[in-house]
C-alpha positions, 0 to 999 in steps of 0.5 A: 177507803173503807173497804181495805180487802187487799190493799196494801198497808205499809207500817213502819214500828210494827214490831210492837205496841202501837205499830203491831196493834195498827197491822192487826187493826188493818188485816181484820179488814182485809188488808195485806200488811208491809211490817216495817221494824229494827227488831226482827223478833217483834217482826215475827211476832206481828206476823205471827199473829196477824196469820194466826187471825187469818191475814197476810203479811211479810217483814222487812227490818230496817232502820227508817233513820237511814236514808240508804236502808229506807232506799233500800226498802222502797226499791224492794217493796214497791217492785213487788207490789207497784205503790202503797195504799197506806203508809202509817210512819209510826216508828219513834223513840223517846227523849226525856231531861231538862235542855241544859242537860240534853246532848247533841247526840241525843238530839240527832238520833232522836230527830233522825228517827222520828222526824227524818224517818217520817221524812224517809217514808214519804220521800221513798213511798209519795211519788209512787204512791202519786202515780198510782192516781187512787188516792190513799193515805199517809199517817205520821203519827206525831204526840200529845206532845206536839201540842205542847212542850213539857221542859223535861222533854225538849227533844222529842216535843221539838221532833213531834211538833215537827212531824205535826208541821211537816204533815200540815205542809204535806197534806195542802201539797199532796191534796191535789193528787187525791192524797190524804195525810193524817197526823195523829196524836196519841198521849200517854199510851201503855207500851214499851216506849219507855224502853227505848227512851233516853234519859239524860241530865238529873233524870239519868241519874239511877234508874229512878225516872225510867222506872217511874215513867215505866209506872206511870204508863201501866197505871194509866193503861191506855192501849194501843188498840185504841190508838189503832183504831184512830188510825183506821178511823182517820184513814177510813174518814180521810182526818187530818189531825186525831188525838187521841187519849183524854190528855191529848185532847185536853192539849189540843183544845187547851192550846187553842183556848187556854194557852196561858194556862197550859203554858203554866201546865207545861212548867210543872214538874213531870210525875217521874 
């Protein structure tokens, strides 16, 4: 898989940040990419850019919380092209407020997205993806979070932990059709998922924690260039778990030879 010279990569979340930066990560390479987003304008934007650089790709809006869109999508996509030599399921929103303040709503969108949407890629791109008989590469890209659970964030660890366990089951299942599966854990990353995350309980109260939250994230300036080239790199390698920024390497190890400590790390109170 290092030579990416026409292969087909399909990218769910590209309208944007990570998603967007993974698609022009892949067309450098030669790949043709699949921009899978609910919001068309950031669609044509990725696609801007990836043709002002001399790649190829073509958009498709969709919702991937919706079992019939992702049906839909799969049909379409792969009576045009057959099977998939990649499929990065990135698209996710976030969740932040204590548990006792969290609703059921926000629980089922949060989980139809980021979890079930994971779910929806493999169930409607896998089989094809199996027939073709040439490998490939399933990326679900999970958090630092699916290490450890901070209590101001309830909803989107328990959907992270998921797509981490989830990719785990998947990769023994698929490992003996040639089939790869990478999860992979980004940490705190400078994008706009600030935007599309759902405060709820004190932390709703105002505009006070999406306006810090929104701070923290461009102080700690991360990109998500960085984060696509672990995904290149993961895909290239054939990895199985990534993290990548400092903090989600230091939950990763943390959890496994300290827990006790990052379990009193996880009770503090978030800087937002």
């Amino acid at each position: 898989m290092d030579n990416m010279n026409h292969k087909i990569i399909l990218i769910t979340g590209a309208g944007s940040g990570i998603g967007r930066e993974t698609a022009l990560e892949f067309a450098r390479h030669g790949a043709y990419i699949i921009l899978v987003d609910i919001n068309r304008d950031g669609l044509e934007e990725s696609a801007r850019l990836i043709a002002q650089e001399g790649g190829e790709s073509e958009i498709h809006e969709c919702d991937v919380s919706s079992r019939e869109a992702m049906s839909r999508l799969a049909e379409t996509v792969n009576s045009r092209h057959k099977a998939l030599d990649v499929l990065i399921n990135n698209a996710g929103i976030g969740s932040a407020g204590r548990f006792l303040g969290t609703s059921l709503d926000t629980w089922e969108k949060v989980l139809d997205v980021n979890l079930m949407g994971v779910v929806h890629g493999c169930h409607f791109f896998a089989p094809q993806m199996v027939e073709k008989g040439n490998g490939g590469s399933i990326v679900n890209v999970a958090s630092a979070l699916a290490f450890a659970g901070t209590k101001e964030m309830p909803v989107y660890a328990a959907s992270k932990f998921a797509v981490l366990g989830f990719s785990e089951s998947l990769r023994a299942d698929l490992a003996e059709y040639g089939l790869h599966v990478a999860t992979i854990c980004p940490g705190i990353i400078n994008t706009a998922i600030v935007g599309n995350t759902v405060f709820e309980g004190e932390l709703a109260s105002g505009d006070r924690a999406q306006k810090s939250a929104t701070s923290l994230y461009q102080r700690r300036n991360y990109p998500p260039q960085k984060v696509a080239k672990a995904i290149f790199g993961a895909v290239v390698k054939r990895k199985s778990v990534v993290p990548v920024s400092p903090e989600a390497w230091m939950l990763y190890y943390g959890k496994r030879l300290a827990p006790s400590l990052i379990e009193r790390l996880v009770r503090l109170d978030a800087p937002i």
